[in-house]
PLY file of the C-alpha trace (Angstrom):
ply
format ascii 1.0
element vertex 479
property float x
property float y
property float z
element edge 478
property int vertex1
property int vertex2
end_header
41.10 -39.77 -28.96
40.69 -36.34 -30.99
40.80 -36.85 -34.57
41.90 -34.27 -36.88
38.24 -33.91 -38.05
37.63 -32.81 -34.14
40.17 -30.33 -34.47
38.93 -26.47 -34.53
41.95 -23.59 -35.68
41.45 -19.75 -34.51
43.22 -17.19 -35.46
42.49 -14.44 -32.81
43.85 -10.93 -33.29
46.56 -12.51 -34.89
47.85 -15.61 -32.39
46.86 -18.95 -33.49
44.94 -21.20 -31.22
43.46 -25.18 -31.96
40.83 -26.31 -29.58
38.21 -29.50 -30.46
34.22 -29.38 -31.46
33.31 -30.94 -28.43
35.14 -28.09 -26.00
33.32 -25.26 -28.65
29.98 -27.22 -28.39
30.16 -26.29 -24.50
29.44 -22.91 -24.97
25.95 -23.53 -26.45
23.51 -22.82 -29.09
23.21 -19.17 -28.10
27.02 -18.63 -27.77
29.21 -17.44 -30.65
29.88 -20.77 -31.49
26.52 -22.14 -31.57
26.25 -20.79 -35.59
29.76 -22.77 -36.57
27.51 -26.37 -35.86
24.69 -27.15 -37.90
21.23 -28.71 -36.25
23.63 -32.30 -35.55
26.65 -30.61 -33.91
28.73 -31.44 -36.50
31.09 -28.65 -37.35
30.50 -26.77 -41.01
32.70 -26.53 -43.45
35.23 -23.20 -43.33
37.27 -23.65 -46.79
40.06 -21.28 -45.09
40.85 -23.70 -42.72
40.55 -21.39 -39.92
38.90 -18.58 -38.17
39.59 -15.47 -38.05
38.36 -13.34 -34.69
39.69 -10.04 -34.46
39.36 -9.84 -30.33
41.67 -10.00 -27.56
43.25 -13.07 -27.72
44.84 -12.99 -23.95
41.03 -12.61 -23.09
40.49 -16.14 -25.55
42.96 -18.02 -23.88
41.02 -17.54 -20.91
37.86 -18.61 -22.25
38.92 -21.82 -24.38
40.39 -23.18 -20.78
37.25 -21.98 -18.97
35.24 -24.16 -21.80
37.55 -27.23 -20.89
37.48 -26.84 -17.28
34.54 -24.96 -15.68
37.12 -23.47 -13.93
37.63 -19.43 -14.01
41.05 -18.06 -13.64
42.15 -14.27 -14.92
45.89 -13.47 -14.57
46.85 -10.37 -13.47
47.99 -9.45 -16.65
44.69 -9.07 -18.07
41.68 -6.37 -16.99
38.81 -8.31 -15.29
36.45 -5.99 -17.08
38.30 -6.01 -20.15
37.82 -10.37 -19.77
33.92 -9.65 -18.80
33.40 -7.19 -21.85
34.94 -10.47 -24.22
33.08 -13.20 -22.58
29.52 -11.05 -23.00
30.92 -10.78 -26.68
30.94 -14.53 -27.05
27.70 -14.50 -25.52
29.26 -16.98 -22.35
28.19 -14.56 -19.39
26.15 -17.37 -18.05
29.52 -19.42 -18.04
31.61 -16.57 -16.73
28.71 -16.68 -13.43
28.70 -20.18 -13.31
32.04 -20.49 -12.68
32.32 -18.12 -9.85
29.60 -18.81 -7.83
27.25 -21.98 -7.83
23.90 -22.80 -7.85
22.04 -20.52 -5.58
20.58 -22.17 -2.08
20.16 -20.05 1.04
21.49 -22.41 3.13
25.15 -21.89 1.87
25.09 -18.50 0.93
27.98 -16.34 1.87
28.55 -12.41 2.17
30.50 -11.60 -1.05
30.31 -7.60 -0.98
29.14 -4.45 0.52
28.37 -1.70 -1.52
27.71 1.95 -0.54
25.36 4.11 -2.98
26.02 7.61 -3.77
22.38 8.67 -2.82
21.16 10.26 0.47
18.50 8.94 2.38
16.77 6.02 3.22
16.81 3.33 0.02
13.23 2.15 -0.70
13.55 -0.61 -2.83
16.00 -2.91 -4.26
14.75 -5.55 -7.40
17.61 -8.46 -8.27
18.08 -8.77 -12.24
17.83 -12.43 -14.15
21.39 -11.58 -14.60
22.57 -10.65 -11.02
22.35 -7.11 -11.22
20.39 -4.79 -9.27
18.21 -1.63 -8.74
17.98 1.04 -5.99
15.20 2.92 -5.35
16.33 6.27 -3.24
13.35 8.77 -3.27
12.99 10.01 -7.15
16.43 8.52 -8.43
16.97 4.46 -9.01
20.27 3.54 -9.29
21.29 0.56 -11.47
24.68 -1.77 -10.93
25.40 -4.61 -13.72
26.45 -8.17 -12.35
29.68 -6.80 -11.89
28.44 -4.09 -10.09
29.12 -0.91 -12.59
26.90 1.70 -11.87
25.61 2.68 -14.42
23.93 6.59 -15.17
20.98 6.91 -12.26
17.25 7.19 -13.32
16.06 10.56 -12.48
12.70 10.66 -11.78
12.68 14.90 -11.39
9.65 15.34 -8.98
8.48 12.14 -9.00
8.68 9.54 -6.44
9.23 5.64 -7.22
6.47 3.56 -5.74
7.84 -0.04 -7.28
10.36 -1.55 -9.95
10.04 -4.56 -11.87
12.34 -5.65 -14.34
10.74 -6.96 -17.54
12.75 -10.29 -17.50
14.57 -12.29 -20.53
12.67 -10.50 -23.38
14.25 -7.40 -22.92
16.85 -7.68 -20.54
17.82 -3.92 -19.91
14.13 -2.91 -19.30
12.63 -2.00 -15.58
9.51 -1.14 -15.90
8.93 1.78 -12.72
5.28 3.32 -11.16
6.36 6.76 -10.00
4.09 9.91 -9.06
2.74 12.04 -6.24
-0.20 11.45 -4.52
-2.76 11.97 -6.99
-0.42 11.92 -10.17
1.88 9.23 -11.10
2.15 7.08 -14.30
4.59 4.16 -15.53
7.30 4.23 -17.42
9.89 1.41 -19.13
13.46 2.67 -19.33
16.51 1.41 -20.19
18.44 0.14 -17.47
22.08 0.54 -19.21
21.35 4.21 -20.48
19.12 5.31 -17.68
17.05 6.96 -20.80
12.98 6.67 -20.78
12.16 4.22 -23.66
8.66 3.92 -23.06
5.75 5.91 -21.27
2.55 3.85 -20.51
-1.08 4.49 -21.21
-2.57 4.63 -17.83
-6.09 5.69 -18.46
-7.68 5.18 -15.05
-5.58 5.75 -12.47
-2.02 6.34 -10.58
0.02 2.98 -10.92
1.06 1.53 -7.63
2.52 -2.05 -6.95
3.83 -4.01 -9.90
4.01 -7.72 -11.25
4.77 -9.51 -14.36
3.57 -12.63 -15.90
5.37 -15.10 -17.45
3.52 -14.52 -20.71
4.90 -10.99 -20.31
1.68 -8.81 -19.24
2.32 -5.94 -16.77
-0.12 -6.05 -13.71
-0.06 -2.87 -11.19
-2.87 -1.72 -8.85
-4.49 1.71 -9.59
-5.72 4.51 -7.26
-7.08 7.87 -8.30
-9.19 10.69 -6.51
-12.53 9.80 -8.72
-12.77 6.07 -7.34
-12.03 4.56 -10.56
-10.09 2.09 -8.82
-8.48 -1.79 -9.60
-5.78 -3.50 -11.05
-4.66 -2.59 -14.83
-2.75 -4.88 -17.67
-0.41 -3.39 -19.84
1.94 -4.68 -22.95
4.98 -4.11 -21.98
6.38 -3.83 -25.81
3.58 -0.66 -26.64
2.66 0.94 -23.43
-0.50 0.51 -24.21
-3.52 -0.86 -21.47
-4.85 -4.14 -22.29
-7.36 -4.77 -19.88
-8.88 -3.42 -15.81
-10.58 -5.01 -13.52
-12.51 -2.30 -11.21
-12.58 -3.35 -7.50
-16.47 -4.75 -6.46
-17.69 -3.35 -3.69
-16.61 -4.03 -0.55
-12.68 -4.66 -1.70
-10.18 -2.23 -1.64
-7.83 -2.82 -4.78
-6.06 0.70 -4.92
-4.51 0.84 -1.12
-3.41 -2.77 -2.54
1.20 -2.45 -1.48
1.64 -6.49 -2.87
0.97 -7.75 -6.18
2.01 -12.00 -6.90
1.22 -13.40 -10.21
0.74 -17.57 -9.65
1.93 -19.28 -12.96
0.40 -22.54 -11.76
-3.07 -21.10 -12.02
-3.17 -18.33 -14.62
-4.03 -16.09 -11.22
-2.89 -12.87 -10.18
-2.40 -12.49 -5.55
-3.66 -9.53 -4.24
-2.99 -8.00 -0.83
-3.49 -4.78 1.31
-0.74 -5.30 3.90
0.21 -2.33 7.30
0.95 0.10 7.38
-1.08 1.06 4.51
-4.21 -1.52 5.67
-4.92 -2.23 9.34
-7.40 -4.75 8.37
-5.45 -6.45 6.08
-6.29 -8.41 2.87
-5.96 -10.70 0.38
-7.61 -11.39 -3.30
-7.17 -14.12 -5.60
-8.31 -12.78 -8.76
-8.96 -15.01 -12.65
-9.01 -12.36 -15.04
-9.84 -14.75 -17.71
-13.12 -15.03 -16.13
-12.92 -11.63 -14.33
-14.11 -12.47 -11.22
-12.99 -12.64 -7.63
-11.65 -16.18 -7.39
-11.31 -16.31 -2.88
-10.90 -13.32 -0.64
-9.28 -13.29 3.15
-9.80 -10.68 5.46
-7.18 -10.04 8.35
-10.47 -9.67 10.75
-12.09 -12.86 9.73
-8.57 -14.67 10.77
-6.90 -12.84 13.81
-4.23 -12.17 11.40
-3.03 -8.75 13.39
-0.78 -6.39 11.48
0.15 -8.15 8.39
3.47 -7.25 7.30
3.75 -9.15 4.28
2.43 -12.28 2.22
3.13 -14.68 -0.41
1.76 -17.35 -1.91
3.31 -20.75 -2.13
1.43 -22.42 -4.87
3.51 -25.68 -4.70
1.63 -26.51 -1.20
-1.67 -24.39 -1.90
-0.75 -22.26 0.91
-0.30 -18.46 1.51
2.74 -17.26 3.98
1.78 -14.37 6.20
4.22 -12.33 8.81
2.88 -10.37 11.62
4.72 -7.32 13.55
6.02 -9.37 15.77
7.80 -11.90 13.56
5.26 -14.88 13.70
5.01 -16.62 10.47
1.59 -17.68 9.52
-0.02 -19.98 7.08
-3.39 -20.53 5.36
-4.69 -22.72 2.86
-5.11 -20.89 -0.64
-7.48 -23.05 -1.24
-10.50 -22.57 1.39
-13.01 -20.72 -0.45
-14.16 -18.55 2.97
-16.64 -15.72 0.36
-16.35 -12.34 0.32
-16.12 -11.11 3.77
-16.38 -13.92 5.50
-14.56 -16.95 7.65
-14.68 -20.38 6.76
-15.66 -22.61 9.19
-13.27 -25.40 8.00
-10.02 -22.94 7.86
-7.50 -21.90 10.29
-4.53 -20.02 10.39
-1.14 -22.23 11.48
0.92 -19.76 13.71
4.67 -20.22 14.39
6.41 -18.29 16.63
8.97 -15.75 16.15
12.20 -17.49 15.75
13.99 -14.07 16.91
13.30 -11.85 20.11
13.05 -8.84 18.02
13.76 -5.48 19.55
11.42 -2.39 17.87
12.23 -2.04 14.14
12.18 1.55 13.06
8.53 2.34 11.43
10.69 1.80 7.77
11.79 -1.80 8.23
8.86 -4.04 8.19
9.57 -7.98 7.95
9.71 -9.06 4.38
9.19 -12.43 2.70
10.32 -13.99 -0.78
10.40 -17.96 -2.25
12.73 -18.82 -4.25
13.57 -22.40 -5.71
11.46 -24.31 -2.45
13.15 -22.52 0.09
11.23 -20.03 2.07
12.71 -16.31 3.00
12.36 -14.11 6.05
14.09 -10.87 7.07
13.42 -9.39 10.65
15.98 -6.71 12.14
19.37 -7.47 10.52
18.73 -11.31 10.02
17.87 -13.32 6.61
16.45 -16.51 7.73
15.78 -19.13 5.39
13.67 -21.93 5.95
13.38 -25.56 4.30
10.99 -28.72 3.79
7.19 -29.20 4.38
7.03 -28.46 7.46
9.03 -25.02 6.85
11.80 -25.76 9.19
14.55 -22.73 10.32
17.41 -24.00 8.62
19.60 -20.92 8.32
20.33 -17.37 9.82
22.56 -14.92 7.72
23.62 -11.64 9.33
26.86 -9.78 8.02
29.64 -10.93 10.11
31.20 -7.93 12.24
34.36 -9.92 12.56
36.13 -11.20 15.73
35.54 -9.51 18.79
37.70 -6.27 19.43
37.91 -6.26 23.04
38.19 -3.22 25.30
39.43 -0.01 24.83
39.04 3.33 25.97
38.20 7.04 24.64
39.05 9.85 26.89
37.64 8.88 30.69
35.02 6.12 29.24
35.61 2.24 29.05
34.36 0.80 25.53
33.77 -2.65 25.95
32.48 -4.92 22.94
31.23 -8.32 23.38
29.97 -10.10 20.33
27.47 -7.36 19.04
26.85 -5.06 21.57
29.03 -2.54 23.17
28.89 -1.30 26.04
30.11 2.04 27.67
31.43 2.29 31.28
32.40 5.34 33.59
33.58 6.35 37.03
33.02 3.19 38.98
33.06 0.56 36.23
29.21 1.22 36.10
27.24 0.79 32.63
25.87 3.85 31.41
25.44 3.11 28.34
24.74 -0.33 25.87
24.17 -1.03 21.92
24.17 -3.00 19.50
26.78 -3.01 16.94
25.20 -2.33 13.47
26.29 -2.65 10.07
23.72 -0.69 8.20
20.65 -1.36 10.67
18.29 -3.19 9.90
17.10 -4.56 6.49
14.26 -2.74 5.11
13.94 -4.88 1.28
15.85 -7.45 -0.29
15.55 -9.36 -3.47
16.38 -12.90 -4.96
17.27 -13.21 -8.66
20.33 -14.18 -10.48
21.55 -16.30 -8.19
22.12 -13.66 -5.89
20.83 -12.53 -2.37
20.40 -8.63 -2.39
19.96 -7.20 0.92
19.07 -3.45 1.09
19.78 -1.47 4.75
18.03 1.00 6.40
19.94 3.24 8.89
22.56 3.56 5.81
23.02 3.61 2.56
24.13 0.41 1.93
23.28 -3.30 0.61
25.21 -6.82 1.01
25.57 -9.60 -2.34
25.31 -13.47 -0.81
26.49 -15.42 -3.40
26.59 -19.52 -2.96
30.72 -20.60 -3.31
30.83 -22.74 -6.09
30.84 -26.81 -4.88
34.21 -28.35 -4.59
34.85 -30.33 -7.34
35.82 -34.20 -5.80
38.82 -36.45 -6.80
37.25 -40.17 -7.30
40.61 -41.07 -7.77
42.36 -39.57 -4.98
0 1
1 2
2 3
3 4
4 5
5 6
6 7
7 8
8 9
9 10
10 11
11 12
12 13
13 14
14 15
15 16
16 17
17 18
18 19
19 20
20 21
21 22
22 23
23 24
24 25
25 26
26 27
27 28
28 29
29 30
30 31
31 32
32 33
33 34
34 35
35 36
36 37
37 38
38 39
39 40
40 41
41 42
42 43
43 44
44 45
45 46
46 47
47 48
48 49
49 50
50 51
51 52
52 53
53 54
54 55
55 56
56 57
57 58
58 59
59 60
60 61
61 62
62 63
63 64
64 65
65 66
66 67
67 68
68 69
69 70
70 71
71 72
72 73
73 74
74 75
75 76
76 77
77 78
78 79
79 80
80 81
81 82
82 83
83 84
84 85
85 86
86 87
87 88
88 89
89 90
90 91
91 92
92 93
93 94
94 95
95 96
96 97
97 98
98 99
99 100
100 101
101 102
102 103
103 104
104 105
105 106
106 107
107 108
108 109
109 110
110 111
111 112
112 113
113 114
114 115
115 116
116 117
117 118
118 119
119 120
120 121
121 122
122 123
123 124
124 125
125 126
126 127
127 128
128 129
129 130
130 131
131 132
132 133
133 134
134 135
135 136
136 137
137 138
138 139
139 140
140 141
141 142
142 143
143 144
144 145
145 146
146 147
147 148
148 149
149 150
150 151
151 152
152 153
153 154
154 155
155 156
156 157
157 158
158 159
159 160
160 161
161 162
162 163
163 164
164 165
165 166
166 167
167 168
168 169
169 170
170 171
171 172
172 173
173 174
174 175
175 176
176 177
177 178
178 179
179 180
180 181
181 182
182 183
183 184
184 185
185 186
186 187
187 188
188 189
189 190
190 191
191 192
192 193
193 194
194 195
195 196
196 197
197 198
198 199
199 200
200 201
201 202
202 203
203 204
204 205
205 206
206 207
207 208
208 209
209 210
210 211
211 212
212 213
213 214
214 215
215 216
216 217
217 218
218 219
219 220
220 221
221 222
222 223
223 224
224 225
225 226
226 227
227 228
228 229
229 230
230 231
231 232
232 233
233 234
234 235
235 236
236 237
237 238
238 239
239 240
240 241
241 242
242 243
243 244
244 245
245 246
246 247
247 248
248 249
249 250
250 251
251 252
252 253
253 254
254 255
255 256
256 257
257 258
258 259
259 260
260 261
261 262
262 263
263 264
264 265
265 266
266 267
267 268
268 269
269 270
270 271
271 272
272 273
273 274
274 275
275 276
276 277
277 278
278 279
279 280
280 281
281 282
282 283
283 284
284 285
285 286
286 287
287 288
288 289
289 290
290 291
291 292
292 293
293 294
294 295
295 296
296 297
297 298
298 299
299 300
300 301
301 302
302 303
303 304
304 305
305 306
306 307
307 308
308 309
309 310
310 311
311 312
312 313
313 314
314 315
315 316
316 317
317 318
318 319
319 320
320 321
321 322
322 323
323 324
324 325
325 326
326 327
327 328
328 329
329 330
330 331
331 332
332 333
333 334
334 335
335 336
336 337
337 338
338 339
339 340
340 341
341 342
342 343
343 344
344 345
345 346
346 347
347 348
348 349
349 350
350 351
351 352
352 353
353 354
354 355
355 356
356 357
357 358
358 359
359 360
360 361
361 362
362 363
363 364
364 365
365 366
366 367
367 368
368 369
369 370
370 371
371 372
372 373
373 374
374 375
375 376
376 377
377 378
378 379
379 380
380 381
381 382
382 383
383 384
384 385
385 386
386 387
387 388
388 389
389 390
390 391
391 392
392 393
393 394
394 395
395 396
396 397
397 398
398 399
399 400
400 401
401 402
402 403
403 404
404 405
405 406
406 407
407 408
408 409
409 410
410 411
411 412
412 413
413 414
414 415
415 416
416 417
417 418
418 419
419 420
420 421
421 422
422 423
423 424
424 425
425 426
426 427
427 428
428 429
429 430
430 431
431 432
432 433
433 434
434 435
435 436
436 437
437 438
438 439
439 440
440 441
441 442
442 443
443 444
444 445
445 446
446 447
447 448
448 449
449 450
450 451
451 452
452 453
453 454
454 455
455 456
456 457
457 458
458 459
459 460
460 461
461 462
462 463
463 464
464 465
465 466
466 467
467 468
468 469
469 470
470 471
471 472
472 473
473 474
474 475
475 476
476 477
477 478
């Protein structure tokens, strides 16, 4: 029973509204709320007897009943932006997200929305926010979309071309931190991801940055390349610019044509690999800069790797992930110490075969991979296919759905036939001259997990697809 100690009065732009502690306490510590409780949750004294919030109250309403329910409703009547722009003032975004789409897991993730950019070209890059947002690297411009997907002003890069994006995390939520430059010249810069202004320029004192990563203590890693062979992989601080520490490749290792950087929290270790196009002998470097030293190297010819498209590590299993170009997933134990330049005797590569009959990508779509909460990641052609368990089982495939089939019809003296994806084109005697493959945006050439949201970048088009996992039915014990 709520007793009239439990009860909580608002006055909100001038419509009264009574709610109870334990519906406020919901919202959290680091809500609005969270300062009206004291270190016990008990609800401090206001000698007025209620408070006064000069907001939207429509917007209120909605937020008190999504505080009691979990549930998310906005009538008509009220602006959805308007709602979002009150629910980030009560600091409840993480509510607001919640309650429209669950928990992420690839294996019931759903196409939610297609979005075109205004750029020309070929998109690059795409990096998923911690708060579902994304970037989109085109050339010199990256264009940024909130959670809600705003666009907001582009990053012009003038006549510099992005090379790789990393966002700098919870500490400073608008900042993406971005290597740009030329062959030659280049340099890193941290810029504000709402304004699309520069608010830092790094101190890169040895070389052009290339490939970025972050640590969870907040260092900035990126591998460095510059004409007088000064090259390796540089730390910054994120918060000055300023370089911290380099560690120059030893002979023998190539760490400026590195294209992957992977920091491993589990170890304090930072992955390093040279991946094709850019390598055809592919490799990988653990490196401990604590100890600066080369921690285990693997070389592509020691292992009849082929043409590694991409890695990762998966440090809950000790393993690292490899794809080939023609879709085979590999796997190798992180930790068989094999020396510089050599094969271990002990250590073998685990091959699985290509769970798609690929046809030829185009030279700009490689297969990508990506972990995320235990669940394994692959794109090849147009697919995302996700894959579970120890034994990394196929559990899913996600392509964007065309729709239902549309049947036959005809333009000018040619038959158009369509038959699941493919269409195909008949004349004069019924006779094929003509087949492809329905596309929506070719095939995927990056995508990005973060959020709790799949972003899947395009490559014939300028265009990327949201998955978003539906929120789980909520179930009636007493029905």
């Amino acid at each position: 029973m709520t007793t009239q100690n439990d009860r909580v009065r608002f006055n909100v732009g001038g419509k009264i509204f009574e709610t109870t502690t334990t519906t406020l306490a919901i919202a959290g510590r680091d809500s609005y709320f969270g300062p009206m409780f004291n270190e016990n949750w008990d609800l401090l004294t206001n000698p007025s007897g209620e408070h006064f919030i000069d907001r939207n109250p429509d917007c209120f309403s909605i937020i008190l009943d999504l505080l009691r329910t979990g549930k998310l409703y906005i009538p008509p009547n009220v602006p959805e932006k308007l709602f979002y722009e009150e629910a980030q003032f009560y600091g409840l975004m993480n509510h607001v997200r919640s309650a429209k789409w669950g928990q992420f897991d690839g294996n019931r993730l759903q196409s939610s929305k297609s979005i075109s950019g205004r750029a020309q070209g070929v998109g690059k890059l795409i990096r998923a926010s911690h708060d579902g947002g994304c970037c989109v690297a085109h050339g010199r411009m990256v264009h940024v979309y909130d959670w809600m997907f705003e666009e907001h002003p582009p990053i012009n890069l003038d006549d510099q071309w992005v090379r790789d994006a990393c966002w700098v995390g919870p500490v400073d939520p608008t900042g993406l931190v971005i290597s740009m430059g030329n062959p030659g010249e280049g340099g890193l810069g941290l810029f504000n991801s709402t304004t699309g202004e520069l608010k830092l320029k790094f101190n890169v004192t040895h070389a052009d940055a290339g490939p970025l990563s972050i640590s969870d203590c907040c260092k900035l890693f990126s591998g460095c390349k510059d004409r007088s062979k000064e090259n390796g992989i540089g730390v910054w601080d994120p918060n000055t610019g300023q370089q911290v520490d380099f560690f120059y490749e030893p002979p023998g290792l190539s760490f400026g044509d590195a294209n992957k950087l992977q920091w491993l929290k589990s170890s304090g270790s930072l992955f390093v690999a040279g991946l094709f196009p850019r390598q055809h002998n592919c490799y990988f470097i653990l490196l401990d800069f604590r100890l600066k030293s080369v921690v285990r190297s693997w070389s592509s010819a020691n292992y009849d790797l082929g043409q590694v498209q991409d890695a990762i590590v998966i440090e809950d299993n000790n393993s690292i992930c490899v794809v080939n170009e023609l879709g085979d997933l590999g796997f190798m134990d992180l930790r068989c110490d094999s020396g510089l330049g050599l094969r271990c005797k002990t250590c073998s590569v685990r091959w699985r075969g290509s769970p798609l009959m690929q046809e030829k990508m185009p030279s700009f779509c490689y297969p990508k991979l990506a972990l995320h909460e235990g669940q394994l990641f692959l794109t090849i052609d147009d697919y995302v296919l996700v894959f579970c368990g120890s034994d990394w089982v196929l559990t899913s495939k996600l392509r964007k759905s065309f729709g239902d089939p549309i049947g036959d019809y005809s333009i000018g003296s040619q038959l158009l036939s369509t038959v699941k994806d493919y269409v195909s084109v008949f004349c004069g005697s019924n006779s094929v001259i003509s087949r492809f493959k329905k596309s929506f945006g070719g095939p995927i050439c990056d995508f990005s997990i973060g959020g709790d949201r799949l972003f899947v970048l395009h490559g014939e088009e300028n265009l990327f697809d949201v998955w978003e996992t539906p929120p789980s039915p909520i179930v009636n014990l007493y029905a």
